[in-house]
N, C-alpha and C positions, 0 to 999 in steps of 0.2 A: 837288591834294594830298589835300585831304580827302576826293573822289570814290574816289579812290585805295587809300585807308587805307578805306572801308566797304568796298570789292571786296575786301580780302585778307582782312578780319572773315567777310566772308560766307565767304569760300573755305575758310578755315578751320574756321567753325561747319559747313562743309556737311563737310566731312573728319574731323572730328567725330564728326559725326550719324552718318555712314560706317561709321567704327568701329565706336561703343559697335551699331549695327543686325548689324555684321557679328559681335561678340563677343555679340549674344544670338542671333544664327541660327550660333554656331558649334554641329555639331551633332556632339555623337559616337555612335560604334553599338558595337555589341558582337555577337558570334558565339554562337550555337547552341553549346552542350558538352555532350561528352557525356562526364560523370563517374561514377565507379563511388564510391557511395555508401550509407549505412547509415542509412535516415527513423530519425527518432528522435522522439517526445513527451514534455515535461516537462510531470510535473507536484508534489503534495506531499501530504500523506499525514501520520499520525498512527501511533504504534507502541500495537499493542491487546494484548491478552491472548489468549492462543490457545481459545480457546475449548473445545476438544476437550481442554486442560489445565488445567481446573480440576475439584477432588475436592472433596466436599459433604462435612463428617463428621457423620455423624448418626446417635446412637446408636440398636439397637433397645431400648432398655429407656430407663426413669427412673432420678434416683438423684442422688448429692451428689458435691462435687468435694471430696476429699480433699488432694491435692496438685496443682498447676497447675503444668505441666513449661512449656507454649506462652503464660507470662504476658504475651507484648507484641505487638502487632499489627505484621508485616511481618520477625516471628522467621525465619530461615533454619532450614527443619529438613529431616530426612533419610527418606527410607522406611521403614516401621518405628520411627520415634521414638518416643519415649514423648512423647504431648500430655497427660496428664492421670491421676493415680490416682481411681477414683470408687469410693462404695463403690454398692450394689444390690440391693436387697432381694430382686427378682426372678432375678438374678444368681446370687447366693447361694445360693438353693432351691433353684436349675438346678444348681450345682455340688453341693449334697447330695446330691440325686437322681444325680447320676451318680456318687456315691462310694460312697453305696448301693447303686446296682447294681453297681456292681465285688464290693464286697462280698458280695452277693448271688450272682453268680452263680460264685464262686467253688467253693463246693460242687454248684450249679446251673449248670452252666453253657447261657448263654442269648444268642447273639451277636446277634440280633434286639432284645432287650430293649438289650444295650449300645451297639448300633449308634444305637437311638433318643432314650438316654437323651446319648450325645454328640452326635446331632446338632441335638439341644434348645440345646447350646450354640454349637454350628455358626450356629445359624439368629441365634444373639442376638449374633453375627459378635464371641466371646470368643478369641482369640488359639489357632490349636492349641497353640504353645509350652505357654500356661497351663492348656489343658485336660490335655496329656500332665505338667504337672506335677502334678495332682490324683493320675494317675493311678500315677506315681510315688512319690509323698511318702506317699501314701495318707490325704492331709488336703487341706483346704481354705481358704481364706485369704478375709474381709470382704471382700477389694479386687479391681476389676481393672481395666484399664490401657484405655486408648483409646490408637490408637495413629496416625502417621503414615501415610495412603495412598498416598503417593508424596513425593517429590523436591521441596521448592517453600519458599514462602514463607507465611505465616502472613497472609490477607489480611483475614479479616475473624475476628473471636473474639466468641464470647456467654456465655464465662465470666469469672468473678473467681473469687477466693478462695472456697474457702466456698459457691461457687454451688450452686443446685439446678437441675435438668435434667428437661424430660419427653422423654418419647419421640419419634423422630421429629424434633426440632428439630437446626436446624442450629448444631453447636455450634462448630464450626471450618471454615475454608473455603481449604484450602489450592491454590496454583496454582504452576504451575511456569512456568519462564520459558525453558527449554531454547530452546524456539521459540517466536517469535512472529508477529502479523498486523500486516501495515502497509493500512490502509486508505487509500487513497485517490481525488478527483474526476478522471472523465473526463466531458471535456464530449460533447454525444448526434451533434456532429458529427466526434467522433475515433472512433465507434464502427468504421466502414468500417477504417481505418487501425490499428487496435487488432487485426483479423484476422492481421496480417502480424506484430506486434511478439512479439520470441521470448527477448531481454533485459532485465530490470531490475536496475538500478545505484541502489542508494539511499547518501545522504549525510547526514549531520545538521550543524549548527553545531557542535557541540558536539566533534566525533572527526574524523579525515585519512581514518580508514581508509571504503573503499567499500565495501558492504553487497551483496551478490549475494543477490535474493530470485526468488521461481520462483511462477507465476500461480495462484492458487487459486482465484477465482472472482467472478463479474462479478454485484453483484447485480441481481434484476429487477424494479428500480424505481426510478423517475426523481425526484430531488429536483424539485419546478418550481419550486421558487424559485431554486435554480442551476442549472437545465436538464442535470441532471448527474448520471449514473450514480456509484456506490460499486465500485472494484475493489479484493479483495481479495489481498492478494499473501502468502506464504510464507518464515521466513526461518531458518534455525540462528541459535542467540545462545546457545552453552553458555559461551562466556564470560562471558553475564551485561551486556554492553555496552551493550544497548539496554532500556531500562527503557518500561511504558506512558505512553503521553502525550507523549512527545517526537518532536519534529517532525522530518519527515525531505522532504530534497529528491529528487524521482526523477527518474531519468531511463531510458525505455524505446526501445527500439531493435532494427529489425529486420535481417535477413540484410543482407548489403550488397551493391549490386543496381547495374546500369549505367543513367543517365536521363540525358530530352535534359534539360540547365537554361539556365534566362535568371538573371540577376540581379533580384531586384525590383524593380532601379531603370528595370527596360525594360517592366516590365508592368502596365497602366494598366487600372484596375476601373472601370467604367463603366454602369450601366442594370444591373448583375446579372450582368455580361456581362466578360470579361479581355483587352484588346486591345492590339495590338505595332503599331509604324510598320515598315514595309517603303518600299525606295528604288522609287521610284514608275518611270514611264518614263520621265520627264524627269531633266537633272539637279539637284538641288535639289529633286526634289518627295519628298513621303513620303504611305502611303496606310495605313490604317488594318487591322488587319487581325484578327478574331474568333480567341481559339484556346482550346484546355480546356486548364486549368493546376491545377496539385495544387501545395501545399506542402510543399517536403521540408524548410525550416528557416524562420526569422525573414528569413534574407538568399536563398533561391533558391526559386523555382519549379521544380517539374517541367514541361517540355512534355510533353502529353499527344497534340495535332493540329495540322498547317497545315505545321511547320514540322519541318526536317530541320539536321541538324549539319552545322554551316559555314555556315548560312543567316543574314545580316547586319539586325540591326536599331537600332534607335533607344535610347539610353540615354540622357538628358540631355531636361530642357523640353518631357517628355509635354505639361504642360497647354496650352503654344504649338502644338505638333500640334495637339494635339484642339480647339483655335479654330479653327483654318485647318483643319481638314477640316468641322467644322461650317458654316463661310463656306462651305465650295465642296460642299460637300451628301453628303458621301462617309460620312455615317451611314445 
């Protein structure tokens, strides 16, 4: 009995062993596809300042600040605003001297001389409005105006109250926001793959809505410490939505294009090297097999060689392969 009773223990541990052997050599495969798809790279990026939209305002003359219209830094103002009343000594002279000569050549007349005497104030960049007012009123006024050069925001100011001003310095520093730059890292092995991408989709946390920007320019110089180029990309914002410094997710993506793919889970990286199991000659055997593969996502390979659509491979316990071809010498 008890001889008995160890023969069915065994018979059973062996049906067993059976099993759990036959549930880790269960192998499944997967097919070659061939899907029509659109590569895509993400990456993330920073919203800049457009660069080609910022205006310096810097008077040509010295002089004191009278009234200060742009008193707070990040003011919204318009083209043509009034930033500031100053008065100017130099100013001032220039506007005599052209009043005089109106006067002047009144019984004289001298279009050469008038011509010079306005463009004295042309050059000291005094408003025509205010020079054809001179010329009207037939007087002259202490004050004159610095004015808004475009559409923007008030980013940097070097006046107060009361200021005094030399020449030449930057006394306002207005930028517009209309458009902006999204900079972003590509790493030096997306460069190849960066030739083909013809959309960008940007996103932020902050907004639902998706951002459609257009490629401006890849810089040419490598960070080494991220091994990673600067692109620059192009965007409309006359809404005003995207402010500098806030983070934006991209995501770029090219034409959509028909490729053979594997799953990741069938393609095993080895030596430098990306290798597939193919069903061998035997049944139960599997054979290793070298092929070029490209990334079109996180979850698919492209085939690139070896292998054709419909062709059947190994998905599941690469690394149990790749022991049993190392035993039997098939590297």
């Amino acid at each position: 009995m008890r001889f008995l009773l160890i023969i069915l223990i065994s018979l059973s541990l062996a049906q067993a062993k059976e099993k759990t052997v036959e549930q880790l050599f269960n192998v499944q495969t997967t097919k070659v596809k061939l899907v029509s798809d659109a590569k895509s790279i993400k990456s993330f990026g920073f919203v800049k300042v457009d660069e080609s939209r910022v205006y310096d305002v810097s008077p040509r003359f010295g002089g004191f600040v009278e009234t200060l219209y742009a008193d707070k830094t990040y003011k919204q103002v318009s083209k043509g605003e009034r930033l500031a009343k100053v008065y100017s000594p130099e100013v001032l002279k220039a506007k005599d001297d052209y009043l005089n000569t109106i006067n002047y050549t009144k019984s004289r007349p001298n279009k050469t001389m008038m011509r010079s005497a306005r463009t004295k104030l042309s050059l000291l960049n005094i408003p025509d409005a205010e020079i054809d007012q001179i010329k009207t009123s037939k007087k002259t006024t202490s004050f004159t105006t610095i004015n808004s050069p475009a559409d923007g925001y008030i980013f940097k100011k070097a006046l107060n109250n009361n200021s005094a001003f030399k020449a030449k310095g930057v006394l306002f520093q207005v930028v517009n926001l209309d458009k902006v730059w999204v900079e972003l890292k590509i790493h030096q092995n997306q460069l190849m793959a960066l030739e083909n991408i013809k959309e960008f989709s940007l996103t932020t946390p902050s907004m639902k809505k998706v951002f459609k920007a257009t490629r401006e320019k890849l810089y040419p110089q490598l960070d080494p410490k991220e091994e990673s180029f600067t692109l620059r990309l192009s965007l409309d914002n006359a809404q005003g939505m995207l402010k500098p410094g806030m983070y934006t997710s991209v995501n770029m993506s090219a034409p959509e294009t028909n490729y053979l793919t594997l799953p990741a889970t069938a393609v095993m990286r080895k030596n430098g090297m990306f290798y597939v199991f193919v069903v061998g000659e035997y049944e139960g055997e599997y054979e290793p097999l070298a092929i070029d593969v490209e990334v079109l996502n996180p979850d698919t390979y492209i085939v690139k060689s070896e292998l054709n659509e419909g062709d059947e491979v190994v998905n599941n316990a690469l690394f149990m392969m790749d022991s049993d071809a190392q035993v039997n010498g098939l590297y």
